[in-house]
Backbone bond lengths (Angstrom), bond angles and torsions (degrees), N, CA, C in turn:
res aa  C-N    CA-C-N  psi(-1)  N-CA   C-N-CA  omega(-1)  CA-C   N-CA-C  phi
1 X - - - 1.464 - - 1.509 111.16 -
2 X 1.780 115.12 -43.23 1.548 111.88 177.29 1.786 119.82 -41.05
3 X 1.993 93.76 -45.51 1.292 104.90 -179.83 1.532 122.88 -51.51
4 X 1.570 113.28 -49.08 1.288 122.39 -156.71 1.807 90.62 -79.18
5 X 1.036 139.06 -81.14 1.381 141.24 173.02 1.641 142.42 -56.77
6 X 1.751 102.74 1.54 1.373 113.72 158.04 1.341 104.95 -165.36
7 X 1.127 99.47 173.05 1.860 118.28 176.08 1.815 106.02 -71.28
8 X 0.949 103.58 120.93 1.818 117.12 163.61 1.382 134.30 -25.23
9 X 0.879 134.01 144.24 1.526 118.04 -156.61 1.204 105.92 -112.55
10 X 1.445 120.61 94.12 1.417 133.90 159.83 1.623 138.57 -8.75
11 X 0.894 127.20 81.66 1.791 110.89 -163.32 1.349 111.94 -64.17
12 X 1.182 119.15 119.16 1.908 114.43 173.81 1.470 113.82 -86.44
13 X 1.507 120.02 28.44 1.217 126.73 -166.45 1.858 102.60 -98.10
14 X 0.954 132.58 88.19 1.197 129.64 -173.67 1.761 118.92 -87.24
15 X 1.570 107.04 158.11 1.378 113.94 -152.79 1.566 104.70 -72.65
16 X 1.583 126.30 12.64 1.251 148.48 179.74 1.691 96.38 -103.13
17 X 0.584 113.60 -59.94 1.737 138.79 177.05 1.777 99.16 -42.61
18 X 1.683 110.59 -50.69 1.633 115.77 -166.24 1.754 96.25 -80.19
19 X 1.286 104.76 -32.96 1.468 88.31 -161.84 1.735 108.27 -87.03
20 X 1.531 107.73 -17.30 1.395 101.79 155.35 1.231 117.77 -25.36
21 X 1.551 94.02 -103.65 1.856 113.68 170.40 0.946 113.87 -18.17
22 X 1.850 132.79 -65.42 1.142 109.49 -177.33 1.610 134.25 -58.88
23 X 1.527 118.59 -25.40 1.249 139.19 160.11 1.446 118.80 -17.98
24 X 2.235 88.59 -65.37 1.152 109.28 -178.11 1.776 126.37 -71.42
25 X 1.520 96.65 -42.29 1.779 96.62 163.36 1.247 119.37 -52.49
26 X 1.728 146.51 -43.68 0.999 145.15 147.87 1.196 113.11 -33.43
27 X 1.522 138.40 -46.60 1.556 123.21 176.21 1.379 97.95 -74.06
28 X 0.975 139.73 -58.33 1.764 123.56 -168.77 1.720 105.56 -44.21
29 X 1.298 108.05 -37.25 1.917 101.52 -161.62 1.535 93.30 -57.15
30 X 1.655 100.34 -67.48 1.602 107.16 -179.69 1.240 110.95 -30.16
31 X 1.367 133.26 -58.76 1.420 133.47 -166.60 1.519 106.40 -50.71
32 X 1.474 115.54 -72.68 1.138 121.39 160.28 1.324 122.31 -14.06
33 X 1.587 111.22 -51.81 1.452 97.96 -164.11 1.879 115.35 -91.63
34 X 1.739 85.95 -16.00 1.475 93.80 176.85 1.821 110.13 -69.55
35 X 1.096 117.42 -11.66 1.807 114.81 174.22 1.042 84.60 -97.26
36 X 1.268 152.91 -102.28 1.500 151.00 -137.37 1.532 101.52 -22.86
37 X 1.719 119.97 -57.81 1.209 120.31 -179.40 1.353 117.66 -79.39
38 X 1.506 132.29 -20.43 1.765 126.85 163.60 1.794 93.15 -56.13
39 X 1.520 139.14 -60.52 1.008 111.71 -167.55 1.521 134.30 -92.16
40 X 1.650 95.61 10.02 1.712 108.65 153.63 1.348 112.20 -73.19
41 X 1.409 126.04 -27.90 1.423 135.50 -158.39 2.141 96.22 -72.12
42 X 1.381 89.73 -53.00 1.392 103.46 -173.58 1.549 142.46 -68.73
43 X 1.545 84.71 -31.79 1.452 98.66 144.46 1.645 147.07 -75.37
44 X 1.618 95.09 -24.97 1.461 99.51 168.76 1.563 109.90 -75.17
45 X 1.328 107.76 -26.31 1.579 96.10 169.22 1.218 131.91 -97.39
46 X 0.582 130.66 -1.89 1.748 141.72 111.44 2.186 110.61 -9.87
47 X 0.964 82.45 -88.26 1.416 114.58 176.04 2.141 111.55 -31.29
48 X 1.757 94.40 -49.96 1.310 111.63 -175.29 1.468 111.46 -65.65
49 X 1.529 103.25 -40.49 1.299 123.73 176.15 1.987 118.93 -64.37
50 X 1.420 102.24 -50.32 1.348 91.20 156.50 1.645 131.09 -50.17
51 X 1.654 109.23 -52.95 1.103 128.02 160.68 1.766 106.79 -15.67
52 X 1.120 105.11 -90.19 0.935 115.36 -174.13 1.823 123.91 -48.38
53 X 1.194 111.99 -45.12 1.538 117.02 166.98 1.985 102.61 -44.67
54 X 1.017 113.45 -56.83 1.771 126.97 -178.16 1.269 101.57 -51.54
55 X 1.816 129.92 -10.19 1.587 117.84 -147.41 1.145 125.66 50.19
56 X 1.197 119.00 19.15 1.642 103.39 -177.57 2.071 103.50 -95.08
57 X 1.280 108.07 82.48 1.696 110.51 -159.23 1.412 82.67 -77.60
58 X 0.951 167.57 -70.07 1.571 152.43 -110.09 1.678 100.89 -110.42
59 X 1.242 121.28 -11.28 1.942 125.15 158.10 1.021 81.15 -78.37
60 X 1.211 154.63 -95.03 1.422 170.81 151.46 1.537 106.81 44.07
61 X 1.229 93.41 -85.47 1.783 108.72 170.88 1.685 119.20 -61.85
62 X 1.209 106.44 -16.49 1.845 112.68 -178.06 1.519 113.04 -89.45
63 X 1.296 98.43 -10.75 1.652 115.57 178.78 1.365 126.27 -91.59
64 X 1.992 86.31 -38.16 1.961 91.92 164.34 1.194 133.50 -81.54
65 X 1.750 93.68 -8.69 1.733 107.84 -179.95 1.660 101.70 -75.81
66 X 1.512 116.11 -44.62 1.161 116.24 159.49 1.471 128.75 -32.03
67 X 1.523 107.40 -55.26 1.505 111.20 -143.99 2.439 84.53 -103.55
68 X 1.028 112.46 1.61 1.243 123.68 157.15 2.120 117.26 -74.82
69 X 1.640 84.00 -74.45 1.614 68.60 165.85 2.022 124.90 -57.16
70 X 0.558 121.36 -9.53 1.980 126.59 -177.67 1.504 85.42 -84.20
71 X 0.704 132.81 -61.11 1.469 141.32 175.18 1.729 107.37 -22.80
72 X 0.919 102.70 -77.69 1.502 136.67 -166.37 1.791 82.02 -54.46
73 X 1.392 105.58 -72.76 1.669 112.97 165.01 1.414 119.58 -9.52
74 X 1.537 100.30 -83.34 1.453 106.68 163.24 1.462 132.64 -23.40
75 X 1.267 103.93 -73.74 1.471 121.66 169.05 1.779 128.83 -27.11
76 X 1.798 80.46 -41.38 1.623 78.74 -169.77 1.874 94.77 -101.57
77 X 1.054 101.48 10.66 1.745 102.27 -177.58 1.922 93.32 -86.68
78 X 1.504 107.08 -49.01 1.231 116.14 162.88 1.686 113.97 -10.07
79 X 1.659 96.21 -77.35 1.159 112.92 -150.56 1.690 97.68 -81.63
80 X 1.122 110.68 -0.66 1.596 103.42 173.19 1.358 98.40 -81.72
81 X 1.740 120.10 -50.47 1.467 112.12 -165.89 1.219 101.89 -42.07
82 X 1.838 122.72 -61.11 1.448 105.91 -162.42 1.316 127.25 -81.59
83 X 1.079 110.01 22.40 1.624 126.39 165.37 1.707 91.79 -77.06
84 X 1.378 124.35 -98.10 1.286 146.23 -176.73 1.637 94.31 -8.68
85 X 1.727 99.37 -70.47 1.662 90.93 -155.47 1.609 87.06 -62.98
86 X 0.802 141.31 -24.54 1.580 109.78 -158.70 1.827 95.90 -88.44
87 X 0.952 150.68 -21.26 1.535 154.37 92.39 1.125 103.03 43.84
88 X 1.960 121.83 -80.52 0.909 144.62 -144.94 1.533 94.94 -95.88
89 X 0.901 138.49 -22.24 1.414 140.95 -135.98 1.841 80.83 -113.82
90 X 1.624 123.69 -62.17 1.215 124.21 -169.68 1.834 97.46 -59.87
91 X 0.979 109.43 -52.04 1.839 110.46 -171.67 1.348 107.63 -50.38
92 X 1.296 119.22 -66.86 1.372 126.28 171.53 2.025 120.31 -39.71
93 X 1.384 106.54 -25.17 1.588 122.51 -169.12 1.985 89.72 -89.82
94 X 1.172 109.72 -53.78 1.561 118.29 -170.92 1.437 105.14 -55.30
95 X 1.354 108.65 -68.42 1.748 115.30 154.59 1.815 110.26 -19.19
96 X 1.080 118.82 -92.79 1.713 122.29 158.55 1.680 116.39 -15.25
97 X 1.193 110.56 -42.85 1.152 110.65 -175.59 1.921 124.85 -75.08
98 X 1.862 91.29 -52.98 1.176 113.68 170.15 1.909 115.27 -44.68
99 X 1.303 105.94 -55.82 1.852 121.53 155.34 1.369 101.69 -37.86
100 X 1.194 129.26 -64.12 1.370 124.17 -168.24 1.481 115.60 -66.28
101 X 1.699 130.73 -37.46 1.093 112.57 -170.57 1.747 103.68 -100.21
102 X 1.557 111.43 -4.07 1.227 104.93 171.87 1.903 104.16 -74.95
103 X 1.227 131.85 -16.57 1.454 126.15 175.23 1.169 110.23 -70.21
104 X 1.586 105.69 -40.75 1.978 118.12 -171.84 2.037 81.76 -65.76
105 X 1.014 144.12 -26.79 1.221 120.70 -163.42 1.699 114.75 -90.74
106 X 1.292 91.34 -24.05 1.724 111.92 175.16 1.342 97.21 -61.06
107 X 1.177 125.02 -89.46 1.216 151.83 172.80 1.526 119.63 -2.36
108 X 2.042 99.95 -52.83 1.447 108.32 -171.88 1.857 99.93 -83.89
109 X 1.003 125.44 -23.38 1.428 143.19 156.99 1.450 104.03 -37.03
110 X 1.205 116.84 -78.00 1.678 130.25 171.64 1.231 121.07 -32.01
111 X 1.966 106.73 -55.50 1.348 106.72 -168.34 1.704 104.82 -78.18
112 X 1.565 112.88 -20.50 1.177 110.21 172.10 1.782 136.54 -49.22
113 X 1.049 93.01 -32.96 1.950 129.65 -163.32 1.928 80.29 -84.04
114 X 1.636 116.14 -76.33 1.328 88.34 -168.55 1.249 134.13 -58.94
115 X 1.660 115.85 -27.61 1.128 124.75 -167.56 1.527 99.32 -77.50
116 X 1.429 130.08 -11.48 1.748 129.62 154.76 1.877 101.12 -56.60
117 X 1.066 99.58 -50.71 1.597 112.01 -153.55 1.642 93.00 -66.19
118 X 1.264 136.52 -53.38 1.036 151.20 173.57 1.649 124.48 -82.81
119 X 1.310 112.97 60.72 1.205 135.87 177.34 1.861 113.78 -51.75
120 X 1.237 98.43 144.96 1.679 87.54 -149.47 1.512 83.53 -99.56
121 X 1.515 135.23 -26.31 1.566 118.89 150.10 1.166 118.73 -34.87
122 X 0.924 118.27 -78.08 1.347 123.67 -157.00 1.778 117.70 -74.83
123 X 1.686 96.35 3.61 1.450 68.92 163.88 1.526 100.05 -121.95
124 X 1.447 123.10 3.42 1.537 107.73 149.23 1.749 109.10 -61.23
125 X 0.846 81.37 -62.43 2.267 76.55 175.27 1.735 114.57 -15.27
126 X 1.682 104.80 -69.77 1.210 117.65 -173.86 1.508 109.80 -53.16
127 X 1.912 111.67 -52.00 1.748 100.02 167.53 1.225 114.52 -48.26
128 X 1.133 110.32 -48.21 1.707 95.14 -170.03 1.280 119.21 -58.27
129 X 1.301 121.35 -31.77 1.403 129.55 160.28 1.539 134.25 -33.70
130 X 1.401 76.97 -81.24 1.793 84.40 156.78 1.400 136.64 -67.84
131 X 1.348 123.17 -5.61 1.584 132.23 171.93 1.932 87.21 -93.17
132 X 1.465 124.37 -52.78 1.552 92.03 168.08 1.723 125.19 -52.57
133 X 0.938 96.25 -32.19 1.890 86.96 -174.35 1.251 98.49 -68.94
134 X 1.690 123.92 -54.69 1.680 98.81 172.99 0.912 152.99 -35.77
135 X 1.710 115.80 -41.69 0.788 136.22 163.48 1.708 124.53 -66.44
136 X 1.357 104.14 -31.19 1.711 88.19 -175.83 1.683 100.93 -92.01
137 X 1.389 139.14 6.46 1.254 164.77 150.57 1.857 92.19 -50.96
138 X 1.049 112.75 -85.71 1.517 137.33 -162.89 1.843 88.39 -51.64
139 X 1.239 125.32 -33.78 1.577 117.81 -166.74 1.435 103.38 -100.81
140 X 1.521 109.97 -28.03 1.776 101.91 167.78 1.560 107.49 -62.45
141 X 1.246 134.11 -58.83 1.270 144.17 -179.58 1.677 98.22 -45.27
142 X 0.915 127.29 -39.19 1.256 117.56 -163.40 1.358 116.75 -86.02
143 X 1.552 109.53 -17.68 1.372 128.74 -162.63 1.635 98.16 -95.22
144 X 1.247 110.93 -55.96 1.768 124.11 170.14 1.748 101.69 -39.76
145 X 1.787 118.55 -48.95 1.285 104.97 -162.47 1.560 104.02 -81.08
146 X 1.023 133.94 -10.82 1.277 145.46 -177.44 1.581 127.31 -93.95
147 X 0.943 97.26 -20.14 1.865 119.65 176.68 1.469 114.47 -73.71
148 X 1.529 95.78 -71.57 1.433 108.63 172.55 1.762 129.91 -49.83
149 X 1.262 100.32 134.50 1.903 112.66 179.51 1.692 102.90 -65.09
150 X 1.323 85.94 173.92 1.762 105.25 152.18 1.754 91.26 -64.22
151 X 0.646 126.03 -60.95 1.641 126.91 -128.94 1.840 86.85 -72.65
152 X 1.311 103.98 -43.92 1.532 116.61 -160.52 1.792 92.60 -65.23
153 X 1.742 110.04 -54.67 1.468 96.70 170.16 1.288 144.70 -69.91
154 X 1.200 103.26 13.16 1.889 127.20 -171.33 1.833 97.35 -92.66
155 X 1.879 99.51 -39.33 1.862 98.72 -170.03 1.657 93.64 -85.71
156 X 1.344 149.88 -26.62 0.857 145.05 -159.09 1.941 97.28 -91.54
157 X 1.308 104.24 -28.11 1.599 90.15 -170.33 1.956 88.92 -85.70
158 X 1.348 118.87 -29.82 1.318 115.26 162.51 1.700 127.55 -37.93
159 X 1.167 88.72 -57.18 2.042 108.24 -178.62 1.690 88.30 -56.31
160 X 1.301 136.49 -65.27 1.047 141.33 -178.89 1.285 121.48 -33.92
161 X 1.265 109.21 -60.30 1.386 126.34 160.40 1.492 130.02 -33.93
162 X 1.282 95.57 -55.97 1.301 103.97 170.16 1.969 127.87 -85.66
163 X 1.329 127.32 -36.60 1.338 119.64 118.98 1.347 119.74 25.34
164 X 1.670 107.74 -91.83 1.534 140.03 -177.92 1.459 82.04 -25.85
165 X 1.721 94.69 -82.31 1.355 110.53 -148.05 1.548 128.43 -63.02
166 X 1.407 107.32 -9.34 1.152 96.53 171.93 1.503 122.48 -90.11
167 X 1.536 85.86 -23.32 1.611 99.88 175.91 1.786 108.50 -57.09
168 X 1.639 121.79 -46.44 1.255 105.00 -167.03 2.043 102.08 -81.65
169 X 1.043 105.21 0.19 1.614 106.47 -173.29 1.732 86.07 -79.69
170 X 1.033 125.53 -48.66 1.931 119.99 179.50 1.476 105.94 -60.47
171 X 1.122 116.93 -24.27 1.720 112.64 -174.70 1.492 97.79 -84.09
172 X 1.605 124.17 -36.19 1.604 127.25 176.99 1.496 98.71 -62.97
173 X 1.397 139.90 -66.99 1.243 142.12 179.51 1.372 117.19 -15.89
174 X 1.396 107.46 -61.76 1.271 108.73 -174.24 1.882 124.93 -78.15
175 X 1.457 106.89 -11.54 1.221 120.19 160.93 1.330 105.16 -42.27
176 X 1.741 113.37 147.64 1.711 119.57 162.30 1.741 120.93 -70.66
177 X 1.232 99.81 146.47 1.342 95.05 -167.47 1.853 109.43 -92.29
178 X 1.435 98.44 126.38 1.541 108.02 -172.03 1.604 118.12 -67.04
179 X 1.647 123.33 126.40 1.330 115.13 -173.89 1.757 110.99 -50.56
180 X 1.391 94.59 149.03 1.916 98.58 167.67 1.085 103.55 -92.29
181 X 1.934 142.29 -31.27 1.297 115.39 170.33 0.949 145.80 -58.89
182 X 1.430 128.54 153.34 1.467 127.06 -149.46 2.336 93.92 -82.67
183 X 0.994 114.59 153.72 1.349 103.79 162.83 1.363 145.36 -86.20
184 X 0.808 133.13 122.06 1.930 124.09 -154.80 1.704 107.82 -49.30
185 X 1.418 85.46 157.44 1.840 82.46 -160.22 1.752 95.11 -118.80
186 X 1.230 96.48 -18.76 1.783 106.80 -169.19 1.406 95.61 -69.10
187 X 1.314 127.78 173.60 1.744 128.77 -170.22 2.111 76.56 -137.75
188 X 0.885 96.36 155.72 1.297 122.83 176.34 1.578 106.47 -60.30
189 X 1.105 113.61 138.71 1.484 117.74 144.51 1.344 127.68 -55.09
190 X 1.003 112.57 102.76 1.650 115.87 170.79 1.290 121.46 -82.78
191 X 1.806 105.46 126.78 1.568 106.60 -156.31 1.697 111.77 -80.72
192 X 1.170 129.57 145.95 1.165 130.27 -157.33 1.384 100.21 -78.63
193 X 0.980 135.47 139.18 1.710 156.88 -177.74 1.670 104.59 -63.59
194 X 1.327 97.73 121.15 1.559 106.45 -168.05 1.749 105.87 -78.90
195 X 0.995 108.71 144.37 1.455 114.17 171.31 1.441 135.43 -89.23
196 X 1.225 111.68 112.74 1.377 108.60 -156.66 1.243 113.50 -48.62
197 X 1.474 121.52 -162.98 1.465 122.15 170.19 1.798 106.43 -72.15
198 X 1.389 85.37 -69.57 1.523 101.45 -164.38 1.472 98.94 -56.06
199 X 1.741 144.95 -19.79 1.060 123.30 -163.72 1.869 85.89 -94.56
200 X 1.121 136.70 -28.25 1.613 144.91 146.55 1.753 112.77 -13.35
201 X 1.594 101.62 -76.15 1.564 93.37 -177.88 1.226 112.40 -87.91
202 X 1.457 141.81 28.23 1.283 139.03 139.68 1.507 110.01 -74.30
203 X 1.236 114.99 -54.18 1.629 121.46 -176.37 1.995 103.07 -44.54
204 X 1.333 114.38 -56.19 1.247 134.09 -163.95 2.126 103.33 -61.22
205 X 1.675 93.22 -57.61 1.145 74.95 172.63 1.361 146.85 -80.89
206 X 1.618 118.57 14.80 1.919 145.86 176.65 1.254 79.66 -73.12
């Protein structure tokens, strides 16, 4: 059904990727097997030690010859783990690495494209360009300050002058315009306070 109604599903599991894991399943077995045998180791001596309390010295000694070779076992199971991890440790680093110089390849791709885009003619051209416009900028200015009189800078600080002034005469314009009548100076008549009733027929009857 995947087939008939979509595209197949790609594995992103790469053959760098398998031998990891497998690396790593090989260190777990070892691991595994290296405890299984530390606590076979410990019990037979255990075991030797009873042995021996019973007198029975020659089970005794046939057990350590045993539990000697496991030993030896161990040891070299040891030295496989740190084979493996370091195995695992380089694969996993190469991996890291491979990432790293596939970016340096992106990258030099990238810097390639701008350094097209950014043509190293043309952008000495453009400085030069623009150091002429500065420069013929810098010689008009210089030519204007040098040309001109007293007299010529007397009408220009004039024009200026006036400028100012018309400019703040538009800022007065729009100000509100202040009344010319004078303001009344007289205070009102204040109306005399009516008298109640009752303060009425007291007055009347004095």
């Amino acid at each position: 059904m995947g087939m008939l109604f979509g595209k197949p599903k790609v594995s992103r599991i790469t053959d760098h990727d398998r031998a990891v894991l497998q690396m790593k399943q090989q260190r777990d077995t070892l691991k595994r097997y290296q405890q299984r045998v530390e606590k076979l180791l410990e019990k037979e001596r255990e075991l030797a030690k009873k042995l021996l309390s019973e007198n029975k010295r020659e089970k005794a000694k046939l057990l350590l010859r045993k539990k000697k070779y496991q030993t030896e076992q161990l040891e070299r199971t040891e030295a496989s783990l740190d084979t493996i991890e370091k195995l695992i440790q380089d694969l996993e680093y190469a991996q890291i690495e491979a990432k790293v110089i596939e970016g340096l390849k992106v990258g030099n791709v990238a810097l390639k494209k701008a350094n097209e885009l950014l043509n190293v003619e043309q952008i000495e051209q453009l400085l030069d360009e623009t150091k002429e416009g500065i420069d013929k900028q810098r010689e008009i200015s210089d030519l204007l300050s040098g040309a001109l009189s007293s007299e010529d800078e007397e009408a220009v600080e004039a024009e200026l002058n006036e400028l100012i002034t018309v400019e703040h005469q538009k800022v007065i314009d729009t100000l509100p315009t202040v009344p010319a009548d004078d303001l009344p100076v007289t205070v009102p008549e204040i109306k005399k306070e009516e008298k109640s009733p009752a303060k009425q027929i007291a007055l009347e009857a004095q």
